[in-house]
Rosetta silent file (secondary structure, phi, psi, omega in degrees, C-alpha in Angstrom):
SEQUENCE: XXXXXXXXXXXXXXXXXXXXXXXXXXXXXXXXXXXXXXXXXXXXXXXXXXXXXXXXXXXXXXXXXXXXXXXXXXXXXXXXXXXXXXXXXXXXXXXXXXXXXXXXXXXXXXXXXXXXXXXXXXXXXXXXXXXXXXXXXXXXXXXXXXXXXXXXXXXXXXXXXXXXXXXXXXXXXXXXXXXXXXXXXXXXXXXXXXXXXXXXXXXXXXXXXXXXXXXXXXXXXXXXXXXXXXXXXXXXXXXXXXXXXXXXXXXXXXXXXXXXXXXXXXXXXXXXXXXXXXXXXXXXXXXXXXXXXXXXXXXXXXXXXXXXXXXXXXXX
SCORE:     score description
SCORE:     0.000 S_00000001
   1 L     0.000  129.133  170.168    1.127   20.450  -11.995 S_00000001
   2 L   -59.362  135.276  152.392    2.754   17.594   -9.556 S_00000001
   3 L   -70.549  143.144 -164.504    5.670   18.216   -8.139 S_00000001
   4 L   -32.302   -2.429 -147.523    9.009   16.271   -8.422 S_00000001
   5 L  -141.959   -7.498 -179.751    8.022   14.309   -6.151 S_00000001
   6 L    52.128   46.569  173.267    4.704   14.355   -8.084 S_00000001
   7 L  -133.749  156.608 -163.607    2.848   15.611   -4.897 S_00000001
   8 L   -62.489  147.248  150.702    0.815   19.387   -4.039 S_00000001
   9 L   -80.773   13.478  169.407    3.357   21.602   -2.443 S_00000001
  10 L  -168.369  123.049 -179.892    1.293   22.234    0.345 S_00000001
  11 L   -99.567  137.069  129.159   -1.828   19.226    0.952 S_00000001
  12 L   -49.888  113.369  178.582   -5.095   19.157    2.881 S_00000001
  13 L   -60.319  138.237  168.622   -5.276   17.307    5.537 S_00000001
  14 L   -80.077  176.940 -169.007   -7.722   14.203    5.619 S_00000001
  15 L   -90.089  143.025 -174.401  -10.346   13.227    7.673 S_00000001
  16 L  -101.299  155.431  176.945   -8.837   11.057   10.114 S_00000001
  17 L   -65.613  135.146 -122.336  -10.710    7.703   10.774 S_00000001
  18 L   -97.527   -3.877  167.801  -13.311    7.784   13.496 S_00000001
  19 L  -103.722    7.302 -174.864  -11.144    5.180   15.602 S_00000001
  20 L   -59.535  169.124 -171.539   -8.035    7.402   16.052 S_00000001
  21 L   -99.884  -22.656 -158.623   -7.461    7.595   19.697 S_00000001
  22 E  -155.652  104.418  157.970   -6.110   11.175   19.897 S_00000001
  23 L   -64.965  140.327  169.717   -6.807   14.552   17.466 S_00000001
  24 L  -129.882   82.108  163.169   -3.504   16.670   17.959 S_00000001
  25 L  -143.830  172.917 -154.561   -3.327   20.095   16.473 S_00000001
  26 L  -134.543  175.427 -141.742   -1.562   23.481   16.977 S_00000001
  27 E  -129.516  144.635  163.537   -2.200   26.951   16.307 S_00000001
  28 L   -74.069  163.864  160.763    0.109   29.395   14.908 S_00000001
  29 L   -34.922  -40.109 -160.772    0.862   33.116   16.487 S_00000001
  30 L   -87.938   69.182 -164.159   -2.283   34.659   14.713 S_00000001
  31 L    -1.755   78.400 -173.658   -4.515   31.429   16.518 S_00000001
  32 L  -124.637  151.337  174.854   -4.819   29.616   12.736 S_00000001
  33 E   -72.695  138.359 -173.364   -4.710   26.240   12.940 S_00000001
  34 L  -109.606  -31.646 -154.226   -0.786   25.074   11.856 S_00000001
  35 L  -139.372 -176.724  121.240   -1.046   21.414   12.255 S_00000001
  36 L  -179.220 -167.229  174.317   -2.470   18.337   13.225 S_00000001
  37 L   175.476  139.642  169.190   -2.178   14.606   13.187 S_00000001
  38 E   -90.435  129.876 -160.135   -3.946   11.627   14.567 S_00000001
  39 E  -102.647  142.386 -176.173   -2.678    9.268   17.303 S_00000001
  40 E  -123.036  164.407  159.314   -3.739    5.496   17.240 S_00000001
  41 L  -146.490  -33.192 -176.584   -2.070    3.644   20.514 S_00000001
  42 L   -72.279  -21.661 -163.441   -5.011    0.741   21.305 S_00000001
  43 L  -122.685   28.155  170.308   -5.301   -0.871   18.062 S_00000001
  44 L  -115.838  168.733 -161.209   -1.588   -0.604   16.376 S_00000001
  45 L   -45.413  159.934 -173.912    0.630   -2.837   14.936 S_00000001
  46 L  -120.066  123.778  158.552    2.744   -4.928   17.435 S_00000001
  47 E  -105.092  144.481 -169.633    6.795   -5.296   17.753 S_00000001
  48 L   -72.742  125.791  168.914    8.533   -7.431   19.911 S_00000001
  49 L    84.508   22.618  178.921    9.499   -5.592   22.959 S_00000001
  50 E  -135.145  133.757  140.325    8.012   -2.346   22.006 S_00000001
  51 L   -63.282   79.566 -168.970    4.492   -0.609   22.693 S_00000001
  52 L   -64.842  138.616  171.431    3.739    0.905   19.103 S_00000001
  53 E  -136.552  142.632 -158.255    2.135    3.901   18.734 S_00000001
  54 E  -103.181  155.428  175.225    0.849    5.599   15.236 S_00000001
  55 E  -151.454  137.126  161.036    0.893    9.016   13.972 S_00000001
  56 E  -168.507 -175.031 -160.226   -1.180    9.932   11.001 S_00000001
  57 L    40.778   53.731  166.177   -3.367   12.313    9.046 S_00000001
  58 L   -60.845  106.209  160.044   -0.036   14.386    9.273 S_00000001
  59 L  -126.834  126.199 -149.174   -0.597   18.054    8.275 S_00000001
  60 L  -142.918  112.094 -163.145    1.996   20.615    8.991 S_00000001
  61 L   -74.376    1.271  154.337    2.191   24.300    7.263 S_00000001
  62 L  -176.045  157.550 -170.150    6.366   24.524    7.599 S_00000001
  63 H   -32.552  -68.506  164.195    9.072   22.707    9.432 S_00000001
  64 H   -42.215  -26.013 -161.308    8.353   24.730   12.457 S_00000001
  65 H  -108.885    6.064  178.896    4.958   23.996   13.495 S_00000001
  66 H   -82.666  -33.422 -160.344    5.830   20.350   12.043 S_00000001
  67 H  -100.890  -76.557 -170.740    8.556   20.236   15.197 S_00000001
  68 H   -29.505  -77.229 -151.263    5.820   21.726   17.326 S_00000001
  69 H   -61.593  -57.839  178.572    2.947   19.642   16.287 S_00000001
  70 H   -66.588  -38.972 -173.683    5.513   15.893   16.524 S_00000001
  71 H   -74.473  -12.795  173.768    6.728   16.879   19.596 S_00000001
  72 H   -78.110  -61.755  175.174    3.005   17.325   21.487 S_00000001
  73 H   -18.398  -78.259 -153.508    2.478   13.808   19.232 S_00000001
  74 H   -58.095  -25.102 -142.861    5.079   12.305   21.126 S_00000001
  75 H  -109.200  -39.971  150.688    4.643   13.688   24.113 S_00000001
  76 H   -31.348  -67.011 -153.788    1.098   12.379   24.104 S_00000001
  77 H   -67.113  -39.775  178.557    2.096    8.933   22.909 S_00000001
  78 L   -59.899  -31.562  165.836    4.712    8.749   25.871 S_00000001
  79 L  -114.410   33.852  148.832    1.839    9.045   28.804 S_00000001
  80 L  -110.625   16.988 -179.654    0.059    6.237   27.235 S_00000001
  81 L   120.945  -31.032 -160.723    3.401    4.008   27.376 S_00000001
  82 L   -21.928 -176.662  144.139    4.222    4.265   23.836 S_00000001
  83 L  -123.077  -46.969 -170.208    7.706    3.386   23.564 S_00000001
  84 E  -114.341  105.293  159.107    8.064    3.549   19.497 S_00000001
  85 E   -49.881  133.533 -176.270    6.439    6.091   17.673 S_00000001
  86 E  -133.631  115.325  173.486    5.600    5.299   13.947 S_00000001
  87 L  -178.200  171.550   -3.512    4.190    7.227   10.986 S_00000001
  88 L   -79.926  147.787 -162.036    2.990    8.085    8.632 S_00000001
  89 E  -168.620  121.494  172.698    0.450    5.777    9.662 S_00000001
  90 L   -93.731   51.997  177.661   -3.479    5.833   10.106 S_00000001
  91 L   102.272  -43.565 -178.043   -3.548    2.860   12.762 S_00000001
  92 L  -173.351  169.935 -155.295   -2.222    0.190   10.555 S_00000001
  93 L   -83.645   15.228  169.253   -0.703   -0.444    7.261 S_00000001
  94 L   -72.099  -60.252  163.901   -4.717   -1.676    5.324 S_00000001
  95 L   -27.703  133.864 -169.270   -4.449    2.037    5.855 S_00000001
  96 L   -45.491  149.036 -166.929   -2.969    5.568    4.222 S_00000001
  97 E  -165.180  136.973  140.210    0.625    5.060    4.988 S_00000001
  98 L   109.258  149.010  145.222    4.191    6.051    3.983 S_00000001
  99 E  -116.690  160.712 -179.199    5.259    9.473    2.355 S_00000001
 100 E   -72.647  125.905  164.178    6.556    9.645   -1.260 S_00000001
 101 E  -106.129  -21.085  173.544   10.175   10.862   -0.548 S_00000001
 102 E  -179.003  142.848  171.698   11.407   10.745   -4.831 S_00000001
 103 E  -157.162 -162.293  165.553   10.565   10.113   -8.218 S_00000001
 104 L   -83.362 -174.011 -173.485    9.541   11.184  -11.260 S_00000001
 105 L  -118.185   45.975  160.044    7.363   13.783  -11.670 S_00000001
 106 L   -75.021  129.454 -168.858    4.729   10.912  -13.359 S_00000001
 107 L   -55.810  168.178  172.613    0.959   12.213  -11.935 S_00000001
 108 L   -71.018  146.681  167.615    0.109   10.336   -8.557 S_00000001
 109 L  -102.512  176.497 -169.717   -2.200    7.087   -9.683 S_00000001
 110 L   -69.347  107.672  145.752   -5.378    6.409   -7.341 S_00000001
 111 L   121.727   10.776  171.953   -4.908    5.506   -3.829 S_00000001
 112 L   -71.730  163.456  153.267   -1.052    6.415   -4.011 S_00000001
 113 L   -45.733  155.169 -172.664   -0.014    8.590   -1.040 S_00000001
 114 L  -146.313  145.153 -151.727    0.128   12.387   -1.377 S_00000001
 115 L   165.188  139.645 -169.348    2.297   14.790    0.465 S_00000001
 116 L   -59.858  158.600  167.954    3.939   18.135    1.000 S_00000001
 117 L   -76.265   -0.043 -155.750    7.859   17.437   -0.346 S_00000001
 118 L  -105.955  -19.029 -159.798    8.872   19.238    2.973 S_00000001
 119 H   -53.648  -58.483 -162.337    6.492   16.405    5.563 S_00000001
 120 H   -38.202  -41.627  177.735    9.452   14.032    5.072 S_00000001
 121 H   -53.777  -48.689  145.066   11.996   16.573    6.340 S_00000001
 122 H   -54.420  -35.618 -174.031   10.015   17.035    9.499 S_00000001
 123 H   -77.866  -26.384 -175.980   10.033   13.498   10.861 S_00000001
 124 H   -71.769  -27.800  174.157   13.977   13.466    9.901 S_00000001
 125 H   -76.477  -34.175  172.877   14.485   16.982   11.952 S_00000001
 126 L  -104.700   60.659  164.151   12.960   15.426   15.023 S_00000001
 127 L    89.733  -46.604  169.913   14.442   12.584   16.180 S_00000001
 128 L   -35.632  157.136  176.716   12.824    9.818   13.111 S_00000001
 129 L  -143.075  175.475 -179.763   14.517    7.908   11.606 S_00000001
 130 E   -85.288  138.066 -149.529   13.210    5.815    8.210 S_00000001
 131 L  -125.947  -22.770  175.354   12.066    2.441    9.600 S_00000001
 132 L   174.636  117.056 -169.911   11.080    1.094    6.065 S_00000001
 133 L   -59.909  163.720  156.283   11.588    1.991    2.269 S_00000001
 134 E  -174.128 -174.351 -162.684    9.202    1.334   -0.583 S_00000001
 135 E  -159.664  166.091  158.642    8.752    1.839   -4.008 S_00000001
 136 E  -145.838  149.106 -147.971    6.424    1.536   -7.165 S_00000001
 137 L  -118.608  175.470 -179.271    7.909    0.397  -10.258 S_00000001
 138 L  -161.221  140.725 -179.145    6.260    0.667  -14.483 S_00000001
 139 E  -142.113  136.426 -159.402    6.455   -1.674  -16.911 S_00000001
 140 E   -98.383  108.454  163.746    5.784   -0.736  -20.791 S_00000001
 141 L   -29.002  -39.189 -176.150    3.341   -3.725  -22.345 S_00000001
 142 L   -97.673   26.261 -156.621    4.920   -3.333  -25.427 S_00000001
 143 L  -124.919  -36.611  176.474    8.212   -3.839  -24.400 S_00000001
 144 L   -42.942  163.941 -164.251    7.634   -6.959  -22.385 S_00000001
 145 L   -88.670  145.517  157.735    9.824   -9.628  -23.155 S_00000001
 146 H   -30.993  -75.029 -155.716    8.227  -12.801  -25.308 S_00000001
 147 H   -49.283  -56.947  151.350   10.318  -15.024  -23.684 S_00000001
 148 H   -22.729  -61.120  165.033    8.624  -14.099  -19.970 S_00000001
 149 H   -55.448  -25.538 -164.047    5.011  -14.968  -21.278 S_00000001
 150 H   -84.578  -38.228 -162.446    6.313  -18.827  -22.790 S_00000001
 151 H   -68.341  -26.340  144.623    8.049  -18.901  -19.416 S_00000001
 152 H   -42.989  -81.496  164.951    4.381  -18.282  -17.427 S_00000001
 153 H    -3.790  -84.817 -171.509    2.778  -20.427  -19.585 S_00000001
 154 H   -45.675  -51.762 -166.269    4.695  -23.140  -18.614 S_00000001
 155 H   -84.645  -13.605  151.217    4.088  -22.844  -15.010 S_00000001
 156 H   -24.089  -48.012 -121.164    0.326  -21.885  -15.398 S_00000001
 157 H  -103.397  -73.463 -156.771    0.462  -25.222  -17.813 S_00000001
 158 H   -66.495  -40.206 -174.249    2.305  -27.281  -14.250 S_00000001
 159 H   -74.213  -32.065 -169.136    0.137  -25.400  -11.636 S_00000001
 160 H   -84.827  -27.725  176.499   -3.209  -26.112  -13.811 S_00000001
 161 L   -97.119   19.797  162.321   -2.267  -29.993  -13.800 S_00000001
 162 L   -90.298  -15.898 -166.001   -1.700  -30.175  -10.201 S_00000001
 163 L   119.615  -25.889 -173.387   -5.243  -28.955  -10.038 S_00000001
 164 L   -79.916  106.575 -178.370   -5.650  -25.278   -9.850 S_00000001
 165 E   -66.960  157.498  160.780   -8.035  -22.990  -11.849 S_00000001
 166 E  -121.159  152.724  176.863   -7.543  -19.722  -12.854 S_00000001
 167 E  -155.603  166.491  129.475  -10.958  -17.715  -13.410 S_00000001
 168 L   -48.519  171.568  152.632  -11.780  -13.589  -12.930 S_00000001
 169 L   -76.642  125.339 -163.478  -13.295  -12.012  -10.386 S_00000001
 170 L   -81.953  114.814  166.230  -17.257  -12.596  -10.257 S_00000001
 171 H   -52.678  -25.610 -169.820  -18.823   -9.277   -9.457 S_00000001
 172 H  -104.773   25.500  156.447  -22.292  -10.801   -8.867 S_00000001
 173 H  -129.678   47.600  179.697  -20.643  -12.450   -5.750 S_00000001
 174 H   -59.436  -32.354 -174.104  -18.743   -9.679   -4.848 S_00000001
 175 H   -89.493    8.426  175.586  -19.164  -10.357   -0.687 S_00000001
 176 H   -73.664  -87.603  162.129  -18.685  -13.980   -1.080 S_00000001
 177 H     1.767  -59.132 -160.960  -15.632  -12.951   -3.506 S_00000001
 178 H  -114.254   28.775  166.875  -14.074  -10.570   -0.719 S_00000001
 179 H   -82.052  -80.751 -154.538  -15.191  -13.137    2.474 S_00000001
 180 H   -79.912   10.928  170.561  -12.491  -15.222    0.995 S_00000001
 181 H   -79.030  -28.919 -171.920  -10.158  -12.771   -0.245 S_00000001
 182 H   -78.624   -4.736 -166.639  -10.021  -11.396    3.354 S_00000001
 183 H   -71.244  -90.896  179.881   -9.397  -14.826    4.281 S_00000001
 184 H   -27.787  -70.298 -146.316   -6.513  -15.651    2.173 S_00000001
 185 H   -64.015  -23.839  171.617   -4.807  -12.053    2.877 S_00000001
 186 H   -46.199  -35.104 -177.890   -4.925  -12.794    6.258 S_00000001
 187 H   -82.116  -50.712  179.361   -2.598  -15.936    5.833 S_00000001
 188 H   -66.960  -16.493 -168.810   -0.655  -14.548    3.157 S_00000001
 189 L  -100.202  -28.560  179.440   -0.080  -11.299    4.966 S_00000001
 190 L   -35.186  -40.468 -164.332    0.820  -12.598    8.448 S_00000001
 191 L   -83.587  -20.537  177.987    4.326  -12.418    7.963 S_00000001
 192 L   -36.357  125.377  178.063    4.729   -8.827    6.423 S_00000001
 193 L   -36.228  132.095  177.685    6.487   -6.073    8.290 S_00000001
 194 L    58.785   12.018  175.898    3.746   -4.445   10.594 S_00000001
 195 L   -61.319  137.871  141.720    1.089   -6.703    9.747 S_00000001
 196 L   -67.221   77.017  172.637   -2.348   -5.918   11.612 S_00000001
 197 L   -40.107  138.341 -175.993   -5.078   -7.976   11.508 S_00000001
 198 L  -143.914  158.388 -166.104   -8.481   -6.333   10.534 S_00000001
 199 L   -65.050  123.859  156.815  -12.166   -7.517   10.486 S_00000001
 200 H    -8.822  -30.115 -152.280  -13.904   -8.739    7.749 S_00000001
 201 H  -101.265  -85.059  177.591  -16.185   -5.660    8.254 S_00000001
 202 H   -72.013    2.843  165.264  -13.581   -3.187    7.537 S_00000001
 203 H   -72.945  -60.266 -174.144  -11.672   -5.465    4.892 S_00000001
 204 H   -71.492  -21.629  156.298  -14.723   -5.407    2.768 S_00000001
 205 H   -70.116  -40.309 -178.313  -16.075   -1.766    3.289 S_00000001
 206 H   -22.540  -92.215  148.767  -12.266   -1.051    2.003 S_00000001
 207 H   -26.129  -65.496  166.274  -12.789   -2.965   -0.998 S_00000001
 208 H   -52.674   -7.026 -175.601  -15.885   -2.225   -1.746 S_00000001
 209 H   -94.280  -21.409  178.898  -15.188    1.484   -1.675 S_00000001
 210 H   -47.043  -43.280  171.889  -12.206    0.268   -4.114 S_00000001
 211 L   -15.975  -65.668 -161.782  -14.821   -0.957   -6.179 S_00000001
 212 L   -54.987  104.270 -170.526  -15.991    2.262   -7.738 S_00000001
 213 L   113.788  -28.251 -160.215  -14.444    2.212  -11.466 S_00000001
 214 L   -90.737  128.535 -165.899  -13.163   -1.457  -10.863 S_00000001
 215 L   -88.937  119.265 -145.895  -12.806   -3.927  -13.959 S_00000001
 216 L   -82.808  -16.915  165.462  -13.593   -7.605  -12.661 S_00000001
 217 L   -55.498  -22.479 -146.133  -11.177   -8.797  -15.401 S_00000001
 218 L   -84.456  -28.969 -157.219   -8.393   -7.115  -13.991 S_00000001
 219 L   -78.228  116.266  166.347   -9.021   -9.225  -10.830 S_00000001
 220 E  -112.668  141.277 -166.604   -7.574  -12.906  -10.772 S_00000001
 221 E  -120.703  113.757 -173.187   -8.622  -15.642   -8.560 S_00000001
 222 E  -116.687  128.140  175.906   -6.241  -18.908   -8.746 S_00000001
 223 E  -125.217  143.860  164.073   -8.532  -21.998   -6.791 S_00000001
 224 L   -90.232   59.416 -173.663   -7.836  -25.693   -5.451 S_00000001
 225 L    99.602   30.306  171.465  -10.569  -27.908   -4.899 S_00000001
 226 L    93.440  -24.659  169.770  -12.751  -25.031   -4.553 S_00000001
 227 L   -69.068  155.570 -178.302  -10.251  -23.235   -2.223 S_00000001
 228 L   -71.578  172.794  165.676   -8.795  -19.664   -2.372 S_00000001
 229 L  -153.724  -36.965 -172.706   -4.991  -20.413   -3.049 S_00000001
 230 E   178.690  158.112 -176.202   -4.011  -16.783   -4.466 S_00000001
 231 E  -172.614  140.921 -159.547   -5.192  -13.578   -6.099 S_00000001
 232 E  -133.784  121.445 -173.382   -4.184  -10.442   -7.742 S_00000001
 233 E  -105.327  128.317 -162.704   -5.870   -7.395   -7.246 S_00000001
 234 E  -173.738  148.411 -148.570   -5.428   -4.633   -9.752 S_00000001
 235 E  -141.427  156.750  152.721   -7.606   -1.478  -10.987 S_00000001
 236 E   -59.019  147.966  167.143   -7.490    1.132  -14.087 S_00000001
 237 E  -101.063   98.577 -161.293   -5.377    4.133  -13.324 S_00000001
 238 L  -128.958  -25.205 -179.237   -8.135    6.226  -15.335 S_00000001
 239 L   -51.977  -41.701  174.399   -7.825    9.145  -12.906 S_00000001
 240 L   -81.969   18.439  156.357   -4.359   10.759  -14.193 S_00000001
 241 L    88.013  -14.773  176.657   -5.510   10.334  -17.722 S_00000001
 242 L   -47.131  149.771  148.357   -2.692    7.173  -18.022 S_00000001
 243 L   -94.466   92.153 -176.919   -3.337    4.558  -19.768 S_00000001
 244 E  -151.213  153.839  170.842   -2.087    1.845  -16.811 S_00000001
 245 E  -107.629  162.706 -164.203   -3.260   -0.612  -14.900 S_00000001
 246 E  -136.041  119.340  166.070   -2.276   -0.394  -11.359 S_00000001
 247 E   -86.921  109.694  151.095   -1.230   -3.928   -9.636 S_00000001
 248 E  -131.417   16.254  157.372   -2.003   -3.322   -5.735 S_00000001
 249 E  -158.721  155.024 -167.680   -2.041   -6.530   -3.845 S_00000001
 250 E  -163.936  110.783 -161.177   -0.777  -10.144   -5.042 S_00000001
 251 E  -117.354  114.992  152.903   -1.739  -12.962   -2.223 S_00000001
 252 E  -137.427  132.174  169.044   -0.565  -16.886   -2.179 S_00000001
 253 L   -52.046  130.937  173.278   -1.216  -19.272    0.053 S_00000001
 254 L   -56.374  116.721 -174.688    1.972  -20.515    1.534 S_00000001
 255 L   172.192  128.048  172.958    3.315  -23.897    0.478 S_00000001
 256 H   -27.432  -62.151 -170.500    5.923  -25.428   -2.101 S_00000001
 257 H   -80.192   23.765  133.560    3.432  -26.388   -4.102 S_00000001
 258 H  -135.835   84.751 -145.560    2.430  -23.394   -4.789 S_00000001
 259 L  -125.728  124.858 -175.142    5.865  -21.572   -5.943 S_00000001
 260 L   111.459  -56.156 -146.658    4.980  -19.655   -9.364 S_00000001
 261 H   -45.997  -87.642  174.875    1.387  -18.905   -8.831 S_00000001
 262 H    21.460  -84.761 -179.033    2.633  -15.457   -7.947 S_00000001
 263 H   -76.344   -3.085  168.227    4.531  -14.631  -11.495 S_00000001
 264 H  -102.772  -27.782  171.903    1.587  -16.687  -13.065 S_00000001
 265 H   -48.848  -80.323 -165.356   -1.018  -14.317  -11.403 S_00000001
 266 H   -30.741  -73.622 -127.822    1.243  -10.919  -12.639 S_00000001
 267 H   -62.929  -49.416  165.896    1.543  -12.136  -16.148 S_00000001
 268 H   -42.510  -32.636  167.683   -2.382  -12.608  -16.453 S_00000001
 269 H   -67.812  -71.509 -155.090   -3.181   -9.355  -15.210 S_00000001
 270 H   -48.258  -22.201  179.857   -0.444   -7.801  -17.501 S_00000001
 271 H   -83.967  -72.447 -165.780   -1.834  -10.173  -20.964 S_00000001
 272 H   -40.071  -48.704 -166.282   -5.549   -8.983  -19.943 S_00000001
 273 H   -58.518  -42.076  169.755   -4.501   -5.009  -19.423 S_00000001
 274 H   -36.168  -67.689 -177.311   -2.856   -5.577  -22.807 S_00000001
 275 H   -27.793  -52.226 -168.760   -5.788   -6.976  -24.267 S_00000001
 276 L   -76.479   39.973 -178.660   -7.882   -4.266  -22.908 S_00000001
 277 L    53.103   14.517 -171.782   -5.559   -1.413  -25.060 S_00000001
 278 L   -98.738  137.644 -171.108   -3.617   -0.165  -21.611 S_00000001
 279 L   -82.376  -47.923 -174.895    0.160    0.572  -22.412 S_00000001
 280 E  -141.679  156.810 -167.844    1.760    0.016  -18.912 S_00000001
 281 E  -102.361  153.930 -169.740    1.222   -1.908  -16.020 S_00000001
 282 L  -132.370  119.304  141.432    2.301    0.264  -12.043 S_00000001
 283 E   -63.817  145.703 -156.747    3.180   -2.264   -9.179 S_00000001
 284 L  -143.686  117.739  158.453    2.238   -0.296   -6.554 S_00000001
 285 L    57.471   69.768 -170.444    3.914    0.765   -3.300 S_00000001
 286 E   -87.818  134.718  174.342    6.067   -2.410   -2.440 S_00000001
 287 L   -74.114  177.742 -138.780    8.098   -2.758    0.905 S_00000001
 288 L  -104.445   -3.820  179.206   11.662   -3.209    0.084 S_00000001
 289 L  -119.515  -17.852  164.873   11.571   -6.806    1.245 S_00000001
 290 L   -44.300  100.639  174.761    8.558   -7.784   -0.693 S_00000001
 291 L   -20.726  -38.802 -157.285    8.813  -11.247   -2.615 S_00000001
 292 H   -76.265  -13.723 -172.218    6.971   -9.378   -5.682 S_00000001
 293 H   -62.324  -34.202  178.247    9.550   -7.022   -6.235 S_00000001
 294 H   -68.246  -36.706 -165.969   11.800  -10.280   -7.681 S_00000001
 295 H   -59.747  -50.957 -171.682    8.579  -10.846  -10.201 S_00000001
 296 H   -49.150  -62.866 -152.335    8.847   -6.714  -11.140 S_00000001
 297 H   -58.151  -48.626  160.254   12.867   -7.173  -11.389 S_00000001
 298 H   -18.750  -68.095 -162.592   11.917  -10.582  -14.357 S_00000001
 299 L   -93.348   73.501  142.517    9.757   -8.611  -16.160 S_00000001
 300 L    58.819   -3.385 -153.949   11.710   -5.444  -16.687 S_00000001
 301 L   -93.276  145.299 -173.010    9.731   -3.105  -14.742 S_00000001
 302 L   -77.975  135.103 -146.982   11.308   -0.164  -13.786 S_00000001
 303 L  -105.272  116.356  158.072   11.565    2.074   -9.845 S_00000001
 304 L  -125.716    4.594 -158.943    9.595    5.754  -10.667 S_00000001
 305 E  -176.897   98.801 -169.421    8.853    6.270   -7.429 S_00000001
 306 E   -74.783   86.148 -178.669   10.113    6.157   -3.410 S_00000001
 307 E   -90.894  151.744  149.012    8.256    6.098   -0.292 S_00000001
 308 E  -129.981  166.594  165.879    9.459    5.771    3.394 S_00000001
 309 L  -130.671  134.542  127.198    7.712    5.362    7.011 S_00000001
 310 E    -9.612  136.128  145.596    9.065    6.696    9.999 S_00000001
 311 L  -166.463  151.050 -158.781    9.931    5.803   13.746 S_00000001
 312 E  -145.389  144.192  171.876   11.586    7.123   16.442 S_00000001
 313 E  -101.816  121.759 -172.726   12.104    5.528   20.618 S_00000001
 314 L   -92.019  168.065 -160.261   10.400    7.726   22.763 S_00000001
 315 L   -97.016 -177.005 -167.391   11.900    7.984   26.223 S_00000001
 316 L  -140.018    0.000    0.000    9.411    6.290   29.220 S_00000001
């Protein structure tokens, strides 16, 4: 049974990705492995005036060897330059990120974060401090409001005579499909806290490992003249036995003229999941400054669940 926090009271550590810079882990009295975590320093995110460094694939069996375990971390990161330590964080944020810090005790859906209740406690005991909030929100399909869908309509209705289709996603062009998704997110994504650019190469194995399970209706593609302009990415939550759809990325190109697409995107996923019998739609693991969060706030949907990430200024 999930915990209040609807995470294992004690987690496995993952395999950390094969580009970390630096395996870290410590040993207990009886020589048992206690800890560990993975250091990124060449390839993380960039802040002005700082030399970022990552800590992830955090595992730590109690508060002590969690204190142990950050302080070798840091103490690493500090004789490659680091200045700001950050985590959790597996290089960059395309990546596992963030611990759950409170909710409901609603099962984890697929590809949320998972975490001891205690992990948080360590980065807050040593020196961290929370660096950025997030959240994921639920909204009950049968509850939406009317009045929301006529209001979509209309700007679907204004955006489609300016030019712009809406279609699915076509599965039997999926790497065409996620050439120009990787495209888009790039543009749309620049401005986000901690964005990272990443390759084509590792956007699309991502996706494609997303893939497994995923219903190409769920996916919408809004185009201009043949152009990418925005798209909402969104998957069954079939693992915890829910019936939900899980909204986890919603992309528009930047420009006045396209102001709605966004909230015309949502409501199309949210009509389709309906269609398809699913009771509630899960926005999923939004920074606290995220535009979509006003779209969530419209449509009624509801906060079940709290994440933060971590950082602390290491000394030089």
């Amino acid at each position: 049974m999930p915990s209040s926090l609807a995470t294992p009271t004690r987690a496995t550590a993952r395999i950390a990705p094969a580009d970390a810079d630096r395996l870290v882990i410590i040993e207990n009295s009886k020589g048992q492995p206690a800890g560990r975590c993975a250091l990124w320093w060449t390839s993380a995110p960039m802040l002005p005036g700082e030399r970022v460094g990552c800590i992830g694939n955090y595992s730590a069996e109690d508060r002590h060897a969690g204190a142990a375990l950050l302080a070798k971390a840091c103490a690493a990161l500090i004789e490659q330059r680091v200045t700001l330590a950050i985590g959790p964080m597996d290089g960059n944020t395309w990546r596992a990120h963030r611990f759950v810090t409170g909710g409901s005790s609603r099962a984890p859906f697929p590809m949320e974060p998972c975490n001891s209740t205690a992990w948080p406690d360590h980065f807050l005991e040593n020196g961290f401090h929370v660096i950025a909030n997030y959240s994921s929100s639920v909204l009950d399909l049968n509850e939406e409001d009317d009045g929301r869908s006529f209001s979509a309509d209309a700007h679907a209705q204004r955006l489609v005579a300016k030019g712009i289709s809406f279609r699915p996603l076509d599965s039997n062009q999926m790497e065409n499909e996620l050439q120009r998704i990787h495209r888009l997110s790039c543009v749309s994504f620049a401005e986000n806290f901690l964005f990272t650019p990443i390759s084509e190469k590792e956007f699309g194995a991502m996706y494609q490992g997303a893939a497994h399970g995923l219903d190409s209706s769920l996916v919408h593609i809004a185009e201009a003249k043949d152009k990418l302009v925005g798209f909402v990415f969104a998957y069954p939550c079939t693992e915890s036995g829910d019936s939900a759809v899980v909204v986890k990325s919603l992309a528009v190109r930047p420009g006045h003229q396209f102001a709605g697409l966004g909230t015309v995107l949502v409501q199309q996923v949210h009509a389709q999941a309906r269609r398809l019998g699913y009771a509630r739609v899960i926005h999923a693991l939004q920074h606290e400054k995220n535009p979509s969060l006003k779209i969530n706030h419209r449509m009624g949907a509801e906060v079940f669940r709290t994440y933060a990430l971590y950082a602390k200024k290491l000394a030089p």
